[in-house]
C-alpha positions, 0 to 999 in steps of 0.5 A: 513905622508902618501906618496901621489902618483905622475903620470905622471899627475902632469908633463907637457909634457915640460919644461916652457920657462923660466926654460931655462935662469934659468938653463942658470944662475945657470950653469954659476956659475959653467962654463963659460956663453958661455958653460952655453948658450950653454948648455941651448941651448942643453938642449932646443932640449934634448928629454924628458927622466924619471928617478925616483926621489931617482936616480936623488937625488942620481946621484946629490949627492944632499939632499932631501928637506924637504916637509916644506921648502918653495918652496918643499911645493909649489909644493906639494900645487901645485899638491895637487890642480892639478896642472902640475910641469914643467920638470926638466933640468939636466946636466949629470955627468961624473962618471970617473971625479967624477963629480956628475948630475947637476939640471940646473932647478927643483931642488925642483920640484925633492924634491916635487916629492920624497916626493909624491913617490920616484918611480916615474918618472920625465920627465927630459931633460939632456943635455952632458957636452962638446958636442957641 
């Protein structure tokens, strides 16, 4: 299959609101909810950052999707016909704990990307676990 090539074009500028209490509902399945509602609320004010999407795969230990599962190939249908995808939202790992990258938000949206170039960046928003 021939890459296709993603540009900041397929992303929006920031993330859909309601990225933010799904990312809040994930992180609560791997923290406290008090320290995932405070997390989300982080992640709200983070600045949008790139980073490419082999690195975030990388940094989160986690496999790249195939272009045929379900929500992967929505996004890619959904670039293919011009569409924005939404930043991802992220938590960021602690090498020294051996505690890999979180995607709160967007992990399939990281998937899509990598199949269209896996060079390119994805504007993310990273929040830092244990800071208030």
């Amino acid at each position: 299959m021939a890459r296709r090539v993603a540009s900041k074009e397929h992303w929006k500028q920031v993330p859909d609101q309601h990225d933010y209490p799904a990312a809040e509902d994930y992180l609560s399945l791997v923290t406290s909810p008090a320290e995932a509602k405070s997390l989300a609320r982080r992640l709200r004010v983070a600045p949008i950052v790139h980073r490419k999407a082999k690195d975030l795969l990388r940094a989160s230990r986690l496999p790249v999707l195939a272009p045929d599962n379900f929500h992967v190939a929505k996004d890619l249908k959904k670039v293919a016909a011009g569409g924005l995808l939404s930043p991802v939202l992220l938590v960021r790992g602690m090498l020294r704990a051996d505690m890999p990258l979180i995607v709160a938000d967007g992990y399939h949206r990281i998937c899509a990307s990598y199949h269209l170039d896996e060079d390119a960046d994805i504007p993310c928003r990273v929040a830092d676990l244990g800071r208030a």
